[in-house]
N, C-alpha and C positions, 0 to 999 in steps of 0.2 A: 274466684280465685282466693284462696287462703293462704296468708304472708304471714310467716313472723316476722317482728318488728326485733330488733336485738338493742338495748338499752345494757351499757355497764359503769359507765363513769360518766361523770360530770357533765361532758363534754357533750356526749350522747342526747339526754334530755333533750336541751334544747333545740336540737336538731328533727328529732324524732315526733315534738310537742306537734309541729303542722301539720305532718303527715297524716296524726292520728284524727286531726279535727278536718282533714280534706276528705279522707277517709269517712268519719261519720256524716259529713256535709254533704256527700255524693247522691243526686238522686237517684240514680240507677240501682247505688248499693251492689257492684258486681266485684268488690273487695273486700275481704271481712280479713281481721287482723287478732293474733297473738301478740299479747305483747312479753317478753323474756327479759328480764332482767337476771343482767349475770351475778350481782353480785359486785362485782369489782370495787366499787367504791360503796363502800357498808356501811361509812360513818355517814349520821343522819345528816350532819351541816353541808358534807359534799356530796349528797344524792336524794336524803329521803324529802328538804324543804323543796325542790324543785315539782315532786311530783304534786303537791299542793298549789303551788303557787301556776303553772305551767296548765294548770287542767288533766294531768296527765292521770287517766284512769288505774286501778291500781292492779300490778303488774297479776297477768294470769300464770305466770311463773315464775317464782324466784330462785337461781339455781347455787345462791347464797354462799358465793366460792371463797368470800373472808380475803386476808391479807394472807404474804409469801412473795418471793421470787418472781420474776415475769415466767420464768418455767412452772415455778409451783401453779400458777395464778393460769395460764396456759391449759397445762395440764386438767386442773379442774374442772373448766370450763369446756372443755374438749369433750371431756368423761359426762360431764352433766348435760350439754347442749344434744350430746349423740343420744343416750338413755331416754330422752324428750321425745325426740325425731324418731326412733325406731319403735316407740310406744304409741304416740301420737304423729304421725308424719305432716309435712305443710306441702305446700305448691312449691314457692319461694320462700326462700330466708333473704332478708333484706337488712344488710348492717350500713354502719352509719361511723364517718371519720376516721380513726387511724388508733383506735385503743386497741389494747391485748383482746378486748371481749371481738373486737369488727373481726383481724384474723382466725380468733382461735374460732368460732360460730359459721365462718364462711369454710375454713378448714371441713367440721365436723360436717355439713351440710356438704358440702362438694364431693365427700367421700361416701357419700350414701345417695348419690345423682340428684341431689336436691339444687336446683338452679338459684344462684347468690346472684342479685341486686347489689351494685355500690352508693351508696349516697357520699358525695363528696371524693368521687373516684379521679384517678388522676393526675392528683396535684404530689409536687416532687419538690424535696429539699436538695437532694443531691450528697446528702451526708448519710451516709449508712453507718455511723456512729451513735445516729439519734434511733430507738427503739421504735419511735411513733413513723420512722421510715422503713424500715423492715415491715413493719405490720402494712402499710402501705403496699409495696413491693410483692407480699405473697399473698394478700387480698385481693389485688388488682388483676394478680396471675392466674386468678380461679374465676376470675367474675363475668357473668355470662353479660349483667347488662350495666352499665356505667351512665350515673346519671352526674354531670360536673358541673363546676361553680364557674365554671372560664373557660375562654380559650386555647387559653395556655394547659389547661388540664388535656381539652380534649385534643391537642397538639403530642401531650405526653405520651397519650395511648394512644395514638394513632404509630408515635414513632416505633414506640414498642412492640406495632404489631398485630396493635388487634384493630377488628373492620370497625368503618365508619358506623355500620347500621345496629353498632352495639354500644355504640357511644348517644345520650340524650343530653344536649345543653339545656340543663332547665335553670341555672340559677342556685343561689345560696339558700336553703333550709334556713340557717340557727337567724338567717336577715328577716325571717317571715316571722320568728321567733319577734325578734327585738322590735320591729313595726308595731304590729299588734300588741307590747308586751308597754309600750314607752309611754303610754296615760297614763299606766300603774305604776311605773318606779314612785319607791316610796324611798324617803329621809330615814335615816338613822336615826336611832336614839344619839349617838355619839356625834353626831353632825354639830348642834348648839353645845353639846356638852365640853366638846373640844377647840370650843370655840372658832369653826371651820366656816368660811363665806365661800359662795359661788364666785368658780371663777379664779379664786384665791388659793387652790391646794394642787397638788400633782396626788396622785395616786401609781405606787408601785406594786408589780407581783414576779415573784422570780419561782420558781420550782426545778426549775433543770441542776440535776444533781452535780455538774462542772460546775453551776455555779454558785448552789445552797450546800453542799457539803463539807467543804471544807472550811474552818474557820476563818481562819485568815484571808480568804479570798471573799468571804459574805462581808469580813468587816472591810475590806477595799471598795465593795463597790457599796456599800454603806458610805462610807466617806465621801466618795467624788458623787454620789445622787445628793448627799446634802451639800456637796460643795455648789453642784449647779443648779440647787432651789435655793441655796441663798437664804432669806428671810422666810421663804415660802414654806408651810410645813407639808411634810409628806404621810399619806396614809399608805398602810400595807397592811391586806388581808393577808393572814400570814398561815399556813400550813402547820399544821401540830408539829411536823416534824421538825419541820426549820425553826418554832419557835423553841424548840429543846436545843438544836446550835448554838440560838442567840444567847438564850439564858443558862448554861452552861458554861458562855464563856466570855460572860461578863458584857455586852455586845449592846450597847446604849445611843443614841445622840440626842441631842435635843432638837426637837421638833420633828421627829420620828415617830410616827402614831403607829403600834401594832395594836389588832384586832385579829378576830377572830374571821375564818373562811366567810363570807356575809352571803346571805340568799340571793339570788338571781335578782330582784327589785331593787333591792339594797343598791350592790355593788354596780347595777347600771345604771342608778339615781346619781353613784359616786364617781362614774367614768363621765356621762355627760356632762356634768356639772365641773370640770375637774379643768383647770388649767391645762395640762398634758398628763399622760400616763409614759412609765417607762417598764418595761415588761420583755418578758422572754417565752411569751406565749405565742401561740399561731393565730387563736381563735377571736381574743380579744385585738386584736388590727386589725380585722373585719370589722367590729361593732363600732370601736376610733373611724374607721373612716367612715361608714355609714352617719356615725351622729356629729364629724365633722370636728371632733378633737386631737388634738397633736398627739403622736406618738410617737416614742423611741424600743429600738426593739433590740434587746442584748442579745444578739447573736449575727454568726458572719455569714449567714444562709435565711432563707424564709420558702416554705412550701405554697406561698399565698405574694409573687410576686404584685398582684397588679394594687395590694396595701400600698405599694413602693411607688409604683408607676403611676396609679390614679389616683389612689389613695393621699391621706394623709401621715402614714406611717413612712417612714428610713430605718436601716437598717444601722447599728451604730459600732457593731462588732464585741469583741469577750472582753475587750482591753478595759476597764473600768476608769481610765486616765480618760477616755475619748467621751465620756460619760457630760461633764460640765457644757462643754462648750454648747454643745445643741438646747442644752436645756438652758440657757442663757439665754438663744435665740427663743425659747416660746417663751420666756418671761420676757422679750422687748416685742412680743408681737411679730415678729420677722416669717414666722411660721408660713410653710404653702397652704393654701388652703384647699387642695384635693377634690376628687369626684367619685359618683357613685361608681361601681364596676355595673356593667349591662346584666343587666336580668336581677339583680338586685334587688325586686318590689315586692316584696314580700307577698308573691304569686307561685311560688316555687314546686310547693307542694300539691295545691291542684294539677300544677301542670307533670309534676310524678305519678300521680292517680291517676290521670285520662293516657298516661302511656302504661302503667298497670294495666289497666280495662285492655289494652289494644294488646298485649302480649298472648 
C-alpha cells in the first residue's frame, strides 16, 4: 500500500515522526509512504528544526503554500495537494490533527476517491468558533478510517454516526514522540543565563487570537500570570507575531522572560523541568500530563478532556482574574498529581501500521 503522510504545521511533525519510523521498522515492509509537506508553517523555527531533530526524512514534496488567510492558505493547499494526486496518485492519504493542511489534503483526496485515514480523529471542543474545530468536523466527515487517542473520541464518532469497524483506538502518536524523544531534551543556552533553577519557573504559551491580539487583553493576562507566580519568574516562547503586540505597545513585567519559538528538545527540557505551565494550547496538556507537570489551560472548553479527568491539566477559563489563584496552589504544592490516559505507551504507531497492513 502507498500512503501519503500529510505534514503542514508544527503540530503535525510530532505526530507524524512515529509513523514514519514504524513504517521503516516494519519487516514485512507492505507500506511505503510519501511524505507532503504543505507548507503551512514556512518559518524554519516553527517547522524546519523539527525535521532535524525528529528524524523526519526530508519531505518528497513541498507544496510550499507560504502565509495568507485560512481561505488563502485552504485554497493553496487544495490546488497543490489535487495537481500531486492526479499526476502521481496514492492508496490513502492519511492526515494528522486538526490544522488547515489535515482538512484541506483530506478534502482534495476525498474528491478524487482517494480513501483519508484520520490520526487523532474524533476528539471535540464543542466550540465552532475555534478554526482547529471546523477542520475537525469536515475531516472527520470525509474520513474513511479513524484511528483515536480515547474513548471519549471514539464515543464521538460513534455518536455522529459512523460504524464501529471504522473507528481504531490505538493511542496517542505526538506520546510515542515525547517517550522516545525525553533522553534527548537538551537545556537552553538561556536556562543559566537567565539565571532559571529546576523546578523553580512556570513556562507560558498563548496564541489564540481572543487572546494575543488585542492589547489590552495580552497585558491583563500578563499581569494576573505574574500575579500568581509571585517571586517565580515566567518563560514564554513567544510567536513573531505576539511578540510585534508586546513591543508595540510598550508591554513589559519584571520577571517575564520572552524568547524566541525553541526547538522541540528545548521547550520539552523547559516543560518538564518547569514548576507548571499555563497555556492555551491542546497539545501541550497531553505532554503536562504524560511528564506529570501542573497545568493551567486558558480556555472554557478542551478537545482532550481526559488532560482534565486523569490528567494533570484544569481548565481555568478566558477570565484572566481566575488566573492567580491556581497558580498559587502549584507554588504550595497543593497540585493533583494525575494519570497516564490508556494507550498512552508510546506503541501507537506500530499499532497504526499493523492496521494499515490489514486494510
Amino acid at each position: 500500500m502507498k500512503i501519503d503522510l500529510i505534514a503542514g504545521a508544527r503540530p503535525n511533525f510530532m505526530k507524524i515522526a512515529p509513523i514514519i519510523d514504524a513504517i521503516r521498522n516494519d519487516k514485512e515492509q507492505k507500506v511505503s509512504f510519501r511524505l507532503v509537506h504543505t507548507g503551512q508553517h514556512y518559518d524554519y523555527k516553527m517547522s524546519g528544526s523539527f525535521f532535524e531533530e525528529l528524524g523526519i526524512p526530508h519531505p518528497n514534496v513541498n507544496l510550499e503554500v507560504g502565509s495568507g488567510t485560512q481561505a488563502e492558505q485552504t485554497a493553496r493547499i487544495m490546488q497543490g495537494y489535487e495537481a500531486l494526486l492526479l499526476k502521481e496518485p496514492t492508496d490513502l492519504c492519511l492526515v494528522v490533527g486538526d490544522v488547515t493542511s489535515t482538512m484541506a489534503c483530506a478534502i482534495a483526496a476525498k474528491k478524487l476517491n482517494i480513501k483519508v485515514a484520520h490520526v487523532e480523529g474524533g476528539i471535540r471542543s464543542r466550540d465552532i468558533t475555534m478554526p482547529e474545530e471546523i477542520n475537525r468536523l469536515v475531516t472527520d466527515a470525509i474520513t474513511d478510517y479513524f484511528f483515536t487517542t480515547s474513548s471519549v473520541a471514539n464515543k464521538n464518532l460513534q455518536n455522529e454516526g459512523h460504524p464501529a469497524e471504522k473507528i481504531h483506538f490505538v493511542g496517542n502518536t505526538m506520546i510515542d514522540t515525547l517517550l522516545k524523544q525525553m533522553p534527548r531534551f537538551t537545556e537552553p543556552t538561556f536556562f543559566k543565563e537567565l539565571g532559571l533553577e529546576k523546578g523553580k519557573y512556570f513556562v507560558m504559551t498563548m496564541h489564540r487570537p481572543a487572546n494575543v491580539d488585542q492589547p489590552e487583553m495580552l497585558r491583563h493576562f500578563f499581569e494576573k500570570i505574574m500575579e500568581g507566580a509571585g517571586e517565580i519568574p515566567v518563560l514564554f516562547p513567544i510567536h513573531p507575531r505576539t511578540r510585534k503586540t508586546v513591543e508595540n505597545n510598550g508591554i513589559s513585567f519584571s520577571g517575564l522572560h520572552l524568547v524566541d519559538p525553541l526547538p522541540y528538545l528545548q521547550f520539552n527540557y523547559m516543560v518538564q523541568n518547569a514548576m507548571g505551565v499555563v497555556t492555551d494550547s491542546g497539545g501541550i496538556t497531553e505532554e503536562t500530563t504524560v511528564m506529570g507537570v501542573p497545568c493551567l489551560t486558558l480556555r472554557d472548553n478542551t478537545e482532550r478532556p481526559e488532560t482534565c479527568t486523569m490528567g494533570t491539566n484544569e481548565l481555568i477559563g478566558t477570565n484572566p482574574n481566575d488566573i492567580p489563584a491556581p497558580m498559587q496552589k502549584i507554588r504550595r504544592g497543593e497540585w493533583k498529581k494525575g494519570a497516564i490516559p490508556e494507550m498512552w505507551d508510546g506503541k501507537t504507531a506500530p499499532r497504526i501500521v499493523e492496521i494499515l497492513k490489514s486494510l
